[in-house]
Structure formats: structure tokens, C-alpha cells
C-alpha atoms as an extended CHARMM CRD file, in Angstrom:
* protein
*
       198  EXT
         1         1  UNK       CA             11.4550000000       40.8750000000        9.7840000000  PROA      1               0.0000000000
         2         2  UNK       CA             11.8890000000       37.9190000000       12.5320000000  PROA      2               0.0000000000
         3         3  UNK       CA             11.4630000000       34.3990000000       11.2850000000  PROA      3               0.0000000000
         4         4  UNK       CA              7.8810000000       34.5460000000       13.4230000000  PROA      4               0.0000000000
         5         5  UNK       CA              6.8410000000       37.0370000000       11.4060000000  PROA      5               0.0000000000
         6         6  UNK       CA              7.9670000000       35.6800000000        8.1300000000  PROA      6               0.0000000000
         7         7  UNK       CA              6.4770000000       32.5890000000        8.7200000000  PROA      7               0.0000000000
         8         8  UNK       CA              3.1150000000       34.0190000000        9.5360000000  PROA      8               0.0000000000
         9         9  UNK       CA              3.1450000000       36.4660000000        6.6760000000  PROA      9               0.0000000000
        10        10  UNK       CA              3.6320000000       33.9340000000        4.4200000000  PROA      10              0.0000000000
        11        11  UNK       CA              0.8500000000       31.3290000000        3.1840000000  PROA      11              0.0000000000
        12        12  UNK       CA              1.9010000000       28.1060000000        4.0580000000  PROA      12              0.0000000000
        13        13  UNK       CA              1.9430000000       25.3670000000        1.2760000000  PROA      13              0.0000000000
        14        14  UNK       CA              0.9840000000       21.8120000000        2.2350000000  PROA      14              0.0000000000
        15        15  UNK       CA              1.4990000000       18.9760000000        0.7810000000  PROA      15              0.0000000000
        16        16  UNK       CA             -1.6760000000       16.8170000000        0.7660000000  PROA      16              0.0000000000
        17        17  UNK       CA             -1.7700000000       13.2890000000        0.5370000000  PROA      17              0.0000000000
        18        18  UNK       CA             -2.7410000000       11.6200000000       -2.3840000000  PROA      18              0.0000000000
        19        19  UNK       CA             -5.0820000000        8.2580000000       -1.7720000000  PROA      19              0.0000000000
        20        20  UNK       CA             -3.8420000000        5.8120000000       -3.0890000000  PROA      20              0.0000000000
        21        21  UNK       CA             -6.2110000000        4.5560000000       -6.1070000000  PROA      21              0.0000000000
        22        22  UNK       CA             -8.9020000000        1.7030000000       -5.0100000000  PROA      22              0.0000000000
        23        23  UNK       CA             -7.3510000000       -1.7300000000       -5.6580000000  PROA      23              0.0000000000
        24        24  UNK       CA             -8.8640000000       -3.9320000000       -8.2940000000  PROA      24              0.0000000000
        25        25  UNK       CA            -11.0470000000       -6.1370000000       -8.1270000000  PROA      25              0.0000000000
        26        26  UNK       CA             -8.6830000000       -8.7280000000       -9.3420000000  PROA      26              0.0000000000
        27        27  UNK       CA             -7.0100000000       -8.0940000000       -6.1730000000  PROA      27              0.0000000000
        28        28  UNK       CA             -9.0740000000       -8.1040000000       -3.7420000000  PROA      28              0.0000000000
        29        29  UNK       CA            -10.7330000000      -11.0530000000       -4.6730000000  PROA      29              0.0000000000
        30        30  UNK       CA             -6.7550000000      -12.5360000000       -4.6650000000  PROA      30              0.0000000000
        31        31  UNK       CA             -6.8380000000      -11.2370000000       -1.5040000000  PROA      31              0.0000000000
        32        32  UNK       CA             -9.8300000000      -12.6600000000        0.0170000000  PROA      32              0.0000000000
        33        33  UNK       CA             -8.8570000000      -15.7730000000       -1.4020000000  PROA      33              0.0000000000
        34        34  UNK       CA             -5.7570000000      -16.0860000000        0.9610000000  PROA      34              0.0000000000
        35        35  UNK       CA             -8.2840000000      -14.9680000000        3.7310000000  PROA      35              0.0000000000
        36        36  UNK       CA             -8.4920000000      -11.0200000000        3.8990000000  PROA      36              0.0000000000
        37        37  UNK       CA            -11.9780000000      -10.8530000000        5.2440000000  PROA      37              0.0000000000
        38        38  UNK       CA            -11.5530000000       -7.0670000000        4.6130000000  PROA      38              0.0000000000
        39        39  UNK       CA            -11.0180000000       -7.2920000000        1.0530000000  PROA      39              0.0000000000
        40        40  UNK       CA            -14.0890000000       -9.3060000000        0.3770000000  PROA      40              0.0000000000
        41        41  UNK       CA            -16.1390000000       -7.0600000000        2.4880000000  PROA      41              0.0000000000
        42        42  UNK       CA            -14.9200000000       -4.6600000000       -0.3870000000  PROA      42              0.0000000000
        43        43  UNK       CA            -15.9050000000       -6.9280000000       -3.2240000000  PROA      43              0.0000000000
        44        44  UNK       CA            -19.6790000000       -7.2150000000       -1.8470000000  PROA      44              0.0000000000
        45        45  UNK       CA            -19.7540000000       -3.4420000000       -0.9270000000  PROA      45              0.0000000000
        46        46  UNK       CA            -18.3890000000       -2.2350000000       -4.9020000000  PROA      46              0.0000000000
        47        47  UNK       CA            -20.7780000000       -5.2830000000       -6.1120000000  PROA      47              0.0000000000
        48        48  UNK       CA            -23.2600000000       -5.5950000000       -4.2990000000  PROA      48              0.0000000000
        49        49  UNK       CA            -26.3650000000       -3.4790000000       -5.4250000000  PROA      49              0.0000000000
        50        50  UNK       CA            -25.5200000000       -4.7760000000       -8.8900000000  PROA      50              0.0000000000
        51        51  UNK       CA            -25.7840000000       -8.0390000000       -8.3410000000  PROA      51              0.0000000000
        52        52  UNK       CA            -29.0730000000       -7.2000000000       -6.4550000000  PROA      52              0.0000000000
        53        53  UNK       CA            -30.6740000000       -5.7950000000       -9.3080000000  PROA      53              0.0000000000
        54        54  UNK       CA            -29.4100000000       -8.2240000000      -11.9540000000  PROA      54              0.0000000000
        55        55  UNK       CA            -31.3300000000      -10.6890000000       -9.6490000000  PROA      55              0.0000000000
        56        56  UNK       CA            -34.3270000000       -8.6970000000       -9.1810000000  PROA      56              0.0000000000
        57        57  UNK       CA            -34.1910000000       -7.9050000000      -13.0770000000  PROA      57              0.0000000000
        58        58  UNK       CA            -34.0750000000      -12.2490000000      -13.3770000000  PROA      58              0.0000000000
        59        59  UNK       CA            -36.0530000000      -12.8450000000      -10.9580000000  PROA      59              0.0000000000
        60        60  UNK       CA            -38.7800000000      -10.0850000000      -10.5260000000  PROA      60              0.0000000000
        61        61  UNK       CA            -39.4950000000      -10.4130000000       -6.5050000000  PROA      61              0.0000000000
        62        62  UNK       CA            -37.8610000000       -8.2690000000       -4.3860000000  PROA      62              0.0000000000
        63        63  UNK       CA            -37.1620000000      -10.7140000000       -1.2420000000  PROA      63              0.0000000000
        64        64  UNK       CA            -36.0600000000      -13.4280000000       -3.3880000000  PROA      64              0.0000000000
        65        65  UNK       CA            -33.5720000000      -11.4220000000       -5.2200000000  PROA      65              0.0000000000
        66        66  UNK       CA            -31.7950000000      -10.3740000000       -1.5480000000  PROA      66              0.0000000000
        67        67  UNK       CA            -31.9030000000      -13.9240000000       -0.6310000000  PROA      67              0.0000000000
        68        68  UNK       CA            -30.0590000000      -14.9940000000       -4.3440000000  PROA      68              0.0000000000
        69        69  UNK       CA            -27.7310000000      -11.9810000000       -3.6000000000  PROA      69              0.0000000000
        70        70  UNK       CA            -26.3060000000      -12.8680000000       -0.7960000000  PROA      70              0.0000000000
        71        71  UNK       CA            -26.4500000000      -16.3990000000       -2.0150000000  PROA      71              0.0000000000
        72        72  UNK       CA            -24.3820000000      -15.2070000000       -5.0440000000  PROA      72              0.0000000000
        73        73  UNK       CA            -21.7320000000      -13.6750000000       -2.4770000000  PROA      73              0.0000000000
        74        74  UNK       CA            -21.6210000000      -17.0280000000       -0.4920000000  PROA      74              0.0000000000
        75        75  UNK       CA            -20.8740000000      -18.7750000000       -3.2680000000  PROA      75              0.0000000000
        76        76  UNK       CA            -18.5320000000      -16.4550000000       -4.5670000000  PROA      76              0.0000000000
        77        77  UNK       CA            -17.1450000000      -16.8760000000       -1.3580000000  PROA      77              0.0000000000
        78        78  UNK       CA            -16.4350000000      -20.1380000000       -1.7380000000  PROA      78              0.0000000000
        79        79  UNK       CA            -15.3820000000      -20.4380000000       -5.1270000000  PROA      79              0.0000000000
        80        80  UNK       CA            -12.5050000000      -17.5850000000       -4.2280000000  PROA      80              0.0000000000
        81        81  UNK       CA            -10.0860000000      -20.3870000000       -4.1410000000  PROA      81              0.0000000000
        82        82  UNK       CA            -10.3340000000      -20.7370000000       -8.1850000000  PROA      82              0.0000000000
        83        83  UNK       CA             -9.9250000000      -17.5780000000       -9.5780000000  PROA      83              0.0000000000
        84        84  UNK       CA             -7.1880000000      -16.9140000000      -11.8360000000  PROA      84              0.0000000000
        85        85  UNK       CA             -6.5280000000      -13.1940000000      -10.8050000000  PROA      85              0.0000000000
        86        86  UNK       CA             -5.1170000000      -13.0020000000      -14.4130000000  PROA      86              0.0000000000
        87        87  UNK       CA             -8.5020000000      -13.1460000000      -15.6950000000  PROA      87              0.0000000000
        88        88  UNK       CA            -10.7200000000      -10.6330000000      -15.3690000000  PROA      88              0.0000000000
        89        89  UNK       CA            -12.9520000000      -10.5550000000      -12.1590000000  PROA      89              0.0000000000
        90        90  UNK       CA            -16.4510000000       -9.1510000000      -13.1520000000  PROA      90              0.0000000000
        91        91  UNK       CA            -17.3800000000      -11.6920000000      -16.2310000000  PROA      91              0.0000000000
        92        92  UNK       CA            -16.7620000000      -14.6790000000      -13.3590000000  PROA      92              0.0000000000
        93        93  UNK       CA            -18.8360000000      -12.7620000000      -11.0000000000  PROA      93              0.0000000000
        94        94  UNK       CA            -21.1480000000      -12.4140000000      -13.6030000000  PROA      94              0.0000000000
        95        95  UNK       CA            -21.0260000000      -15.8360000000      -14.3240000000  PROA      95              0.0000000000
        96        96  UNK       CA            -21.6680000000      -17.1850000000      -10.4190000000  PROA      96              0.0000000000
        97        97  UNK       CA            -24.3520000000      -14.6800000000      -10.3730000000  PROA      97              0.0000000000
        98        98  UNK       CA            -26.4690000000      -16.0440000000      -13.7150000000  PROA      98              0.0000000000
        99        99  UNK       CA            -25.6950000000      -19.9690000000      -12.7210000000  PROA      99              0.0000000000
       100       100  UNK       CA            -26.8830000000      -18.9540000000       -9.2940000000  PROA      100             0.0000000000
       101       101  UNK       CA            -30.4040000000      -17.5200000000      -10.4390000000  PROA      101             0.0000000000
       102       102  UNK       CA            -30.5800000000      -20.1000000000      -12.7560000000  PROA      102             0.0000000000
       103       103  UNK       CA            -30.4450000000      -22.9890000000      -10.6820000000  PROA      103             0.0000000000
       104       104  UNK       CA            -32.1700000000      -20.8430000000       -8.4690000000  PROA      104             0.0000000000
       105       105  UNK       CA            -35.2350000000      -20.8780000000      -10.8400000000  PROA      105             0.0000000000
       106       106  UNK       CA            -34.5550000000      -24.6550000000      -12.3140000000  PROA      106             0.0000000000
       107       107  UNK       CA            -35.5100000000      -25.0950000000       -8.5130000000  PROA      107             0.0000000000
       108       108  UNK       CA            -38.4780000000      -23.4180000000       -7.3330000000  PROA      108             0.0000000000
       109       109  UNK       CA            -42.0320000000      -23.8160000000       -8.2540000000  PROA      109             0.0000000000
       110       110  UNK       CA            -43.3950000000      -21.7790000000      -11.2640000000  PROA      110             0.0000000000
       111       111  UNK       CA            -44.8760000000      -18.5840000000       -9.3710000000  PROA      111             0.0000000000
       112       112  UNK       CA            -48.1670000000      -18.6780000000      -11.7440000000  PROA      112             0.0000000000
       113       113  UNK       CA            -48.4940000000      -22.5170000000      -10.0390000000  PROA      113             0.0000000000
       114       114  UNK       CA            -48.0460000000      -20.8480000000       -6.3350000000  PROA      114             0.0000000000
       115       115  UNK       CA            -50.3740000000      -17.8620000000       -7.7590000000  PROA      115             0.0000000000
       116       116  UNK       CA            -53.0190000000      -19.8060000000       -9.1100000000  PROA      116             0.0000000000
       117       117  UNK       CA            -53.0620000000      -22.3210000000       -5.8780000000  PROA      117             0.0000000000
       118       118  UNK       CA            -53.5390000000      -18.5650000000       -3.4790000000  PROA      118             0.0000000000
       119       119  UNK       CA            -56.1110000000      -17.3100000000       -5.9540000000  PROA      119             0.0000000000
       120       120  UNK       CA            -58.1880000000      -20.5320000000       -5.4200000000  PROA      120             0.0000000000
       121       121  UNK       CA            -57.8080000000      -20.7170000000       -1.8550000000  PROA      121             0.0000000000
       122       122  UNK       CA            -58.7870000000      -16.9620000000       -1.7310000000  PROA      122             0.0000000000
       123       123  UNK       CA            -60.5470000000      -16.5080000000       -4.9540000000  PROA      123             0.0000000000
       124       124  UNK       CA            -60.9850000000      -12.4900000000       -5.7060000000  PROA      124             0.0000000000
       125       125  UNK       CA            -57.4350000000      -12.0600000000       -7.1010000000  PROA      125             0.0000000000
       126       126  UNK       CA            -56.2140000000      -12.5140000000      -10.3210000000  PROA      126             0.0000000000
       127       127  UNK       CA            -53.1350000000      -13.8760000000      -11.3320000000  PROA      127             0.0000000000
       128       128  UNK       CA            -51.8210000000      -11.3430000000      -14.0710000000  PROA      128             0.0000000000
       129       129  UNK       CA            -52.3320000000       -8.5190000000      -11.4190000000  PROA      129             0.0000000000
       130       130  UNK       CA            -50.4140000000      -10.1080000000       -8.7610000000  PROA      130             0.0000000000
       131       131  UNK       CA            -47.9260000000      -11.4470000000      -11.0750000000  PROA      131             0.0000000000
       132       132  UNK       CA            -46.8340000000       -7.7270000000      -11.7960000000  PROA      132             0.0000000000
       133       133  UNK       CA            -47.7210000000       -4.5190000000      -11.6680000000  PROA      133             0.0000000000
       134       134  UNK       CA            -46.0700000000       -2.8970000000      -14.1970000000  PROA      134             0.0000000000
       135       135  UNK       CA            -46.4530000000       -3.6750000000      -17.9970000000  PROA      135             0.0000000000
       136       136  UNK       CA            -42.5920000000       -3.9360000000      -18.5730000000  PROA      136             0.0000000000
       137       137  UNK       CA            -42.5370000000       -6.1800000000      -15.6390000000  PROA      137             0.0000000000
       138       138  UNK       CA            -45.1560000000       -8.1500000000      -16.7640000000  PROA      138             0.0000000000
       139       139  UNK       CA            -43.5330000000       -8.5410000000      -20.1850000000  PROA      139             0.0000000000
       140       140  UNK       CA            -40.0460000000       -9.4580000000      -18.9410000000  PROA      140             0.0000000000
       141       141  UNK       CA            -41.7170000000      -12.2400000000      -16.9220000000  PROA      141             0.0000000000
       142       142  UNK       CA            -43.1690000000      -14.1370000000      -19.7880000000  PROA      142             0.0000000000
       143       143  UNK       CA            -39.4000000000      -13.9840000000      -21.3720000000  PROA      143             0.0000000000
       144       144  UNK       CA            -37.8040000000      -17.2970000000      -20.9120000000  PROA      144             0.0000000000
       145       145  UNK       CA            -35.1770000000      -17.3330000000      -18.0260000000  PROA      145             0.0000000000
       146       146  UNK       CA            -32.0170000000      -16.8250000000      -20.4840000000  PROA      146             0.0000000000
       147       147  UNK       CA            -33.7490000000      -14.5130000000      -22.3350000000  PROA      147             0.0000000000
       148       148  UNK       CA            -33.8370000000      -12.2810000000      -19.2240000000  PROA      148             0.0000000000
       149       149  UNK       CA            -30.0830000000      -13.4520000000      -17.9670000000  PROA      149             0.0000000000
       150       150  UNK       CA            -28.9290000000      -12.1470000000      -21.2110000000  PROA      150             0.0000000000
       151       151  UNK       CA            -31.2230000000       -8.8760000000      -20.9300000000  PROA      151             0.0000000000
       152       152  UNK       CA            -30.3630000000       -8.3930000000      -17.2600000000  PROA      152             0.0000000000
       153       153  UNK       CA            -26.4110000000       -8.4810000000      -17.9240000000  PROA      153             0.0000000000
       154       154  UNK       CA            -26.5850000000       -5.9710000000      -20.6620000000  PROA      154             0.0000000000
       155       155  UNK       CA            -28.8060000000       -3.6310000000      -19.3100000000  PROA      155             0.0000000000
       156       156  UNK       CA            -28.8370000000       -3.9690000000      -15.5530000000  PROA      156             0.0000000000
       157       157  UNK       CA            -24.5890000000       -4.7810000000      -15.3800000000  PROA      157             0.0000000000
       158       158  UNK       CA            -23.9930000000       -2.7690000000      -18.0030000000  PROA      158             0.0000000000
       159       159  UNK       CA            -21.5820000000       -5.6440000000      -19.7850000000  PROA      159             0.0000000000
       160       160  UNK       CA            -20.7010000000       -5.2960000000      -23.2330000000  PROA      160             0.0000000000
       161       161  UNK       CA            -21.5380000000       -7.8780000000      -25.6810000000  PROA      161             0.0000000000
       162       162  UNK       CA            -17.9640000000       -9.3180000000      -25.4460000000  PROA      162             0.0000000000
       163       163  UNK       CA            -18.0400000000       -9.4540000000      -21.7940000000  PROA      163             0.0000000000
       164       164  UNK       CA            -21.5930000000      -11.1930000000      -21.5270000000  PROA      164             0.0000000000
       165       165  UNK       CA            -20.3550000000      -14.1220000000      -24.3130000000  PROA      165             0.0000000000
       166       166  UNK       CA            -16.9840000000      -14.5870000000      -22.3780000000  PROA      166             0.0000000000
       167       167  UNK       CA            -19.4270000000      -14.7980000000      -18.5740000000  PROA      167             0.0000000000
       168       168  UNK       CA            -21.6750000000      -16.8680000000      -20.3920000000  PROA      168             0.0000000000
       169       169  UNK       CA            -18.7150000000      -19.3160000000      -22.4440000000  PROA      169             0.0000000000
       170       170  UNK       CA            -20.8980000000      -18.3860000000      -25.6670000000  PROA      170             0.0000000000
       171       171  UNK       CA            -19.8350000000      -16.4670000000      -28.9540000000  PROA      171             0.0000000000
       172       172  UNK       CA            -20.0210000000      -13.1200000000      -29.6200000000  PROA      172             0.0000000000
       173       173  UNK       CA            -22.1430000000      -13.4850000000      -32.4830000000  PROA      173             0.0000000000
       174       174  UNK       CA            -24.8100000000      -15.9660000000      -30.4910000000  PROA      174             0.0000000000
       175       175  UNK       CA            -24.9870000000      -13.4930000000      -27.4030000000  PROA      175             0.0000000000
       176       176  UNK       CA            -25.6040000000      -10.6210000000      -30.1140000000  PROA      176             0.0000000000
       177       177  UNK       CA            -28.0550000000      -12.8670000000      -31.5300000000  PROA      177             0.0000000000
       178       178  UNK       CA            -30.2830000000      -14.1670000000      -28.9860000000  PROA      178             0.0000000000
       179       179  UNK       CA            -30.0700000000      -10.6000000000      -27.2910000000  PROA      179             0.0000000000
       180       180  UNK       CA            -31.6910000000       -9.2250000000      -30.5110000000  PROA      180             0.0000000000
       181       181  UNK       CA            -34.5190000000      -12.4240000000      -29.6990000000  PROA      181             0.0000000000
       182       182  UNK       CA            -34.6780000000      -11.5110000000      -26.5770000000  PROA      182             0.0000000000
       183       183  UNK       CA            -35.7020000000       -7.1680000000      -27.2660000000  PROA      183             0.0000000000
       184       184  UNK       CA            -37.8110000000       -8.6960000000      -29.7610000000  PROA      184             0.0000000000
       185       185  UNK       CA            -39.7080000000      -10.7050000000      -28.0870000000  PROA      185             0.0000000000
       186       186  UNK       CA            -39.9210000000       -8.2240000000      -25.0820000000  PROA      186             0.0000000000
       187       187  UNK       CA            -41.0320000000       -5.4260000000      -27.5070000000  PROA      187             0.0000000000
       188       188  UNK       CA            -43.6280000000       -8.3160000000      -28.5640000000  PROA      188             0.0000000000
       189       189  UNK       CA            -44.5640000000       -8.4540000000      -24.7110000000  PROA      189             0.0000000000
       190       190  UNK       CA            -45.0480000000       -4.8090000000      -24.4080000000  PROA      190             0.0000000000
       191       191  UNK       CA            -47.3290000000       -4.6340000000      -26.7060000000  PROA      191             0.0000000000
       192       192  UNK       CA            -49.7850000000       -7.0070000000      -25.9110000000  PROA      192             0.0000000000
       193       193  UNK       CA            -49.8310000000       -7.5820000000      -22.0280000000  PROA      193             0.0000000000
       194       194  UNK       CA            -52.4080000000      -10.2290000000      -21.0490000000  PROA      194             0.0000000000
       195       195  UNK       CA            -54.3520000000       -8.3560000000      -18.5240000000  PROA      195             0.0000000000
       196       196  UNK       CA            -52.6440000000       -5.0420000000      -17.9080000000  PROA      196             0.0000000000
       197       197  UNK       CA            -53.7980000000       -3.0500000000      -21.1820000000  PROA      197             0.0000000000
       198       198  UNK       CA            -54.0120000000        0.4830000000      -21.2810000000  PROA      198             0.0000000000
């Protein structure tokens, strides 16, 4: 047999590359700190749609939750420069992304104010029906704003009670706490929604 025909006979093994694994997100936000434009585009595309619904979950309008999302990413952005890459990444993201929504809503005018000034000027609508339309949305939006940062981070992010107290600088035992307040008074709000009953 020639060497042509050997090597067609036999099955040819390759060797495939491996990928190297995904860098960290420690990393690339060490990275984008010293300017690597490309590894923040990573951050916002690995983060982004959960920081989009942990603001829709806060703030409960679509358009406003894009707007804080990509004003959590700006500020993130800017703040790059005082990470400790040490430290874990997501509880500081987590931690831009609450402070942002919160002074976000510290800010704006109550939307039952903005509701109730439309209705008048229009008159047929009512407010509870604009408000929301669904009766879980409904209830979260009569939860007080931490109530819903806390209920947002655990159930939209997915953080675990230790990660939520060390985003939020509080104890363990207080985050477990005022989470329990928090399902409590949104079971509460569930039941009984002004409006929007069965």
C-alpha cells in the first residue's frame, strides 16, 4: 500500500481547538477600566437583559426601565475606575443598579400624581387600570420601593440572600428579614387588589 493510499484509508484524527473559557467578569470590568471598549461591550451584553428586568421589576414601565438600564451601564461606566477586581463584580453591579433606580424614583413624580392629572384632563380612565394590568403588577406597585429592590434582586437576579446583604451593605439576617416583609406584604397585595378583582 502507497502512503496515498494509506493516508486515505485511514480516518484522519483532528485535533480541535478548545475555546478558551469566557473571562470573568472581574476581568473584564479590570479591563474596561484601563480602556478595553471591547470588554465592556461584554459586560453590558452578559448583563444586560438582567439589569433590564430588575429595573422593569422596580420600576414597572417598560420605557423607563431601558432608559435606567442604560443609565445603570453609564454609570457603571464611569465608576469602572473603582472597582477592586478582588471583589466580586455582580453584588457592585447590583449595587449601581438599585442606587440607580432608587434615585431614579426619589426623583420623578409619583405616577398615580401624573395618572390622576391625565384622568382629569381626559376623564373616562381610571387610575388602577392604567396603573397596571396585571394583579401581581398591581400588587408589587403598592410595595414600597425597597421592598421591591429587595424582591427584584432575589427573584429577578437570582442573588442569594448573602449576595443581596453584601450589594445592599446590610446583614444577612435584616435582608432575610425584610424580604420575608416584603412576600408578606405582596401576598397581602394579591389578595386584595383595589380595582382589579376577579
Amino acid at each position: 500500500m502507497s502512503n496515498v493510499e494509506e493516508a486515505v484509508s485511514r480516518p484522519r484524527l483532528r485535533a480541535w481547538r478548545r475555546r478558551s473559557p469566557a473571562p470573568g467578569a472581574e476581568a473584564l470590568a479590570e479591563r474596561a477600566a484601563h480602556g478595553d471598549r471591547e470588554a465592556f461591550e461584554q459586560l453590558v451584553h452578559r448583563f444586560q437583559r438582567r439589569i433590564y428586568g430588575f429595573a422593569y421589576r422596580y420600576i414597572r414601565d417598560a420605557d423607563e426601565a431601558q432608559d435606567m438600564s442604560q443609565e445603570v451601564f453609564l454609570r457603571l461606566y464611569r465608576k469602572l475606575g473603582r472597582f477592586d477586581p478582588r471583589r466580586p463584580f455582580e453584588p457592585w453591579l447590583w449595587r449601581v443598579a438599585a442606587n440607580v433606580c432608587a434615585s431614579y424614583l426619589d426623583r420623578r413624580v409619583p405616577r398615580t400624581e401624573v395618572l390622576e392629572a391625565e384622568d382629569q384632563e381626559i376623564g373616562a380612565a381610571s387610575a388602577p387600570a392604567l396603573l397596571e394590568e396585571t394583579r401581581l403588577g398591581a400588587a408589587l406597585s403598592r410595595l414600597s420601593p425597597g421592598h421591591r429592590r429587595l424582591l427584584a434582586l432575589h427573584y429577578q437576579a437570582d442573588m442569594p440572600l448573602a449576595q443581596i446583604a453584601d450589594t445592599l451593605g446590610l446583614s444577612q439576617v435584616t435582608v432575610k428579614s425584610r424580604l420575608y416583609r416584603a412576600r408578606t406584604q405582596l401576598q397581602q397585595g394579591l389578595s386584595v387588589v383595589p380595582g382589579l378583582e376577579n
